[in-house]
N, C-alpha and C positions, 0 to 999 in steps of 0.2 A: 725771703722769709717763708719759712712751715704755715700749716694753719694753726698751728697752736699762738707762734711770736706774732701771726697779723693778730688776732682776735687783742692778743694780751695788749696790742697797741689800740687798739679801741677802745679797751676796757682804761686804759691808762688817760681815754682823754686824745688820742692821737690818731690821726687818720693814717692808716698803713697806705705804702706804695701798693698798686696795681687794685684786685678788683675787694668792691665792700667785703668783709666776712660773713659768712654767712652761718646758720644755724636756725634747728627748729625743735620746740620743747617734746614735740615727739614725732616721727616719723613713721605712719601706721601703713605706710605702701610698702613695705619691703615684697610680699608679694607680688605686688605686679611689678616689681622692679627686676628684682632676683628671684623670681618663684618659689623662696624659703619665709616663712615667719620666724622675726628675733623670738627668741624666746622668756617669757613669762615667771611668775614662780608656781603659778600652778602647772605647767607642763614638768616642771620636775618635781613636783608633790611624790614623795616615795619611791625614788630613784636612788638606785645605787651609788656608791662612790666611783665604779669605777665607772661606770656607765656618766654619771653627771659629769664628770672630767673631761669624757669625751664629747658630752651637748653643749656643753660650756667653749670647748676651746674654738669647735664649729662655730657657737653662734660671736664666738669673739672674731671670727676671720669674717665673719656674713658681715660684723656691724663696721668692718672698718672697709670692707667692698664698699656700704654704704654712704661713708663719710667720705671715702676717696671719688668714688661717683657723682657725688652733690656737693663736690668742695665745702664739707663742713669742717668748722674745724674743734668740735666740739665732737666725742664720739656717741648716735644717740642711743636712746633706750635700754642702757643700763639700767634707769633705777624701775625697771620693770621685774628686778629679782631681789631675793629679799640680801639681804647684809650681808651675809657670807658668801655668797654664790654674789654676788655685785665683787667681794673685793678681789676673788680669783681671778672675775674677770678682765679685772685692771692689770693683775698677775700677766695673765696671758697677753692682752694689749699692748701692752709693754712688753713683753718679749720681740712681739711682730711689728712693731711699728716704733720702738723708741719713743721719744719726744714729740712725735709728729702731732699729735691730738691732744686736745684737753681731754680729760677724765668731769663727768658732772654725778652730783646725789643733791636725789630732789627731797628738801625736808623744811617744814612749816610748822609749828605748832601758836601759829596767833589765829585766833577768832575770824574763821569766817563766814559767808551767810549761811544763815542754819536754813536745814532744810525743813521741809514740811512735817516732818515725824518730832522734829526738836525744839520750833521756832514758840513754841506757844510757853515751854518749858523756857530758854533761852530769855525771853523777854520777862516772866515771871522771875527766875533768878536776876536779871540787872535791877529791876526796882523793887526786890522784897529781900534780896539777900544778898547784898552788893558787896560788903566783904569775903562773905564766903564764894564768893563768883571769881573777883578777883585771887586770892588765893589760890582758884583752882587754874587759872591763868598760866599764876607766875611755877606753876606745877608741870602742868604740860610742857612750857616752852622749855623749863628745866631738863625734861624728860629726851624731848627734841634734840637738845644741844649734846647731852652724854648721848645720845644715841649716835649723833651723827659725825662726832668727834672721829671718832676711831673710823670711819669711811675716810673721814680728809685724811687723815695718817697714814691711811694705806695708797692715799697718792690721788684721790678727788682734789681737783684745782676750784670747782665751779660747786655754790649750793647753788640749785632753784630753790624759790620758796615760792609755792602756787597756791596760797591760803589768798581764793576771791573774796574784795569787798566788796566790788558794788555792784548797782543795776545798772541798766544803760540808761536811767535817771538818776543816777547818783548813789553815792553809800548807801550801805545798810545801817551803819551807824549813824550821826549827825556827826559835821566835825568837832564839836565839844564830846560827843560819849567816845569818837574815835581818840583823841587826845587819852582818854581814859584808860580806855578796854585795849585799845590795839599800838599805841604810838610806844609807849614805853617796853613792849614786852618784844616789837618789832626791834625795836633799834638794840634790847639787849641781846637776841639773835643772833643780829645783825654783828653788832662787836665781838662774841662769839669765837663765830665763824671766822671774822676777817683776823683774830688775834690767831687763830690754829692754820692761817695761813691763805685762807681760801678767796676767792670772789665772792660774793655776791649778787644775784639777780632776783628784785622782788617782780612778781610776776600778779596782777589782778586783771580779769575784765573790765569792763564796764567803766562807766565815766569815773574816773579817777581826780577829776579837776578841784572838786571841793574838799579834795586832803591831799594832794599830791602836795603842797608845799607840807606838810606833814612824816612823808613820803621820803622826801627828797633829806627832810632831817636828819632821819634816821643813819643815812650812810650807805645808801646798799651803793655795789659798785656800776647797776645796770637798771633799769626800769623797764619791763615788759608788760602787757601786748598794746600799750597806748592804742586802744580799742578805737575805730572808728564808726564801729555802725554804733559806738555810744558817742559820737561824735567829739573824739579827742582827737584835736589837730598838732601830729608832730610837728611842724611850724612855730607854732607855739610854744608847744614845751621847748624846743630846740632851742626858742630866742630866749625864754625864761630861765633855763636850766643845765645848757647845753655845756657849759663851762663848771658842771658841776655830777653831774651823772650821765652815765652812757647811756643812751635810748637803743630798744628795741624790739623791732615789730613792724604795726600798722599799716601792710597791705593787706587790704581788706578781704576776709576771708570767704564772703557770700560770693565777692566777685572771683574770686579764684576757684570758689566749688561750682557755681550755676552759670559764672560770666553775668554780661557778656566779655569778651575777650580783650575789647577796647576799654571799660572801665578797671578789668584788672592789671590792663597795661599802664592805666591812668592812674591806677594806687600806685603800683609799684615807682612810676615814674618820682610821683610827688612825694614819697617816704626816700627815695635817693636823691631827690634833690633839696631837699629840707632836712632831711636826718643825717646824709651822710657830708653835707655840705658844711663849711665855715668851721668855729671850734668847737673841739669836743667829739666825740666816740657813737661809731654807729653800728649797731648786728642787722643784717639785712634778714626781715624773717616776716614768715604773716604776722596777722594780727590773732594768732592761739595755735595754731599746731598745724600738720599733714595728716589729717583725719580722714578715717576711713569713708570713701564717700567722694574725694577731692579725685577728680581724673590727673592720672598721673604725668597725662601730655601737657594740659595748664600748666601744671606747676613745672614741668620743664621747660617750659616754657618762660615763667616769671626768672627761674634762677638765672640765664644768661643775661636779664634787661641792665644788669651791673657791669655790662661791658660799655655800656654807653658812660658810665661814667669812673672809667680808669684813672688812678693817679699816678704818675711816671716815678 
């Protein structure tokens, strides 16, 4: 199998022959990897066409160097360009690699936690102007779905949807205002997407526990980063849900950026032996991303620990 047919057999619920798949929602070492940065859309802010053609097809050979080094099977950090310059890329990817890789576009438009400049504003609209709140909801995620159609059509397999709910003490919502604000507008996304053909992967930090069956309603095809410094044990979800969405994530990211070496051996070990184990689909990946910051010997380190648990 490619890494595109293992993933798609995890994603199905089925444990591929040989090692976990693997992927991560962004990989921000390319430098010390390859001494190039993928490229951004501010890097071609006011660049030519003929010139963008040329940065575009470079950075499409850099990101599949990438994914062929780190056996992903997912190719990353496309959607670090805006729409147009994302869908040549795929152009290009597809010339150089056929079928070998999925294609991803990361797109969200449900309610997440507002930040400090909004939240005062945010909580003011749920209790003084709750229709016009929701309205504006079912407007965005509208906005989202026509935006993001025409990327699946030009041959994205995977949405990420990375709209955080919670803390690492729980939602931001309650599960009653979540049922409200975010469960309905998620799963219409969510149909979406899967009707124009695509995966899906919901993606939140933080404890997840008090809406995940909420969560899990909705349909997405993959559930990411079951966070453990908010102490979400894949174990659990695996036994509660394993036979219903694909888990992925949760080696723990403190231990993989600061160590020590043996607790991040110890995440990884217990997210392969509980996630990838028994029924149901597993993406072997931290728990949030390859962030600037993370030594890049660790995490080459974490990617082989999936040879210990090969399936023939």
């Amino acid at each position: 199998m490619n890494p595109r047919e293992k993933i798609i057999e995890s994603f199905e619920l089925r444990r591929p022959p040989g090692l976990v798949p693997t992927f991560e929602l962004e990989f921000q070492l390319s430098e010390e990897l390859f001494g190039e940065e993928t490229l951004r859309r501010e890097h071609l802010a006011d660049v030519g066409n003929g010139r963008r053609t040329e940065l575009l097809k470079r950075n499409a050979e850099l990101l599949l160097r990438i994914a062929g080094e780190l056996d992903y099977s997912i190719v990353p950090n496309t959607h670090w360009l805006d729409r147009d310059d994302q869908i040549k890329t795929f152009e290009y990817l597809r010339e150089l690699a056929g079928d070998t890789y999925m294609f991803a576009v990361f797109a969200d438009g449900t309610q997440s936690i507002p930040d400090g400049s909004n939240m005062v504003d945010l909580v003011a609209m749920v209790s003084e102007r709750r229709d016009e709140y929701l309205e504006s909801l079912s407007r965005r995620v509208e906005e989202t779905i026509d935006h993001t159609l025409p990327i699946i059509e030009a041959g994205a397999e995977v949405v990420f949807m990375c709209a955080d709910y919670c803390f690492n003490d729980g939602p931001f919502f309650s599960p009653t205002m979540f049922r409200e604000f975010v469960t309905p507008f998620l799963k219409r996304q969510i149909d979406a997407f899967r009707e124009a053909g695509a995966y899906t992967v919901k993606h939140t930090d933080g404890d997840i526990m008090p809406i995940l069956d909420q969560l899990v309603e909705c349909r997405p095809t993959v559930i990411h980063s079951l966070d453990p410094m908010a102490g979400v044990d894949i174990k659990e979800v695996k036994e509660r849900y394993g036979d219903t969405v694909c888990l992925m994530g949760n080696v723990n990211c403190a231990y993989l950026q600061t160590g020590p070496d043996d607790k991040m051996v110890e995440s990884a070990m217990y997210c392969l032996e509980h996630g990838g184990a028994g029924v149901g689909g597993y993406v072997y990946s931290t728990s949030n991303c390859v962030f600037k910051g993370v030594p890049l010997d660790r995490y080459l380190r974490m990617l082989p620990i999936r040879e210990k648990f090969l399936v023939e």
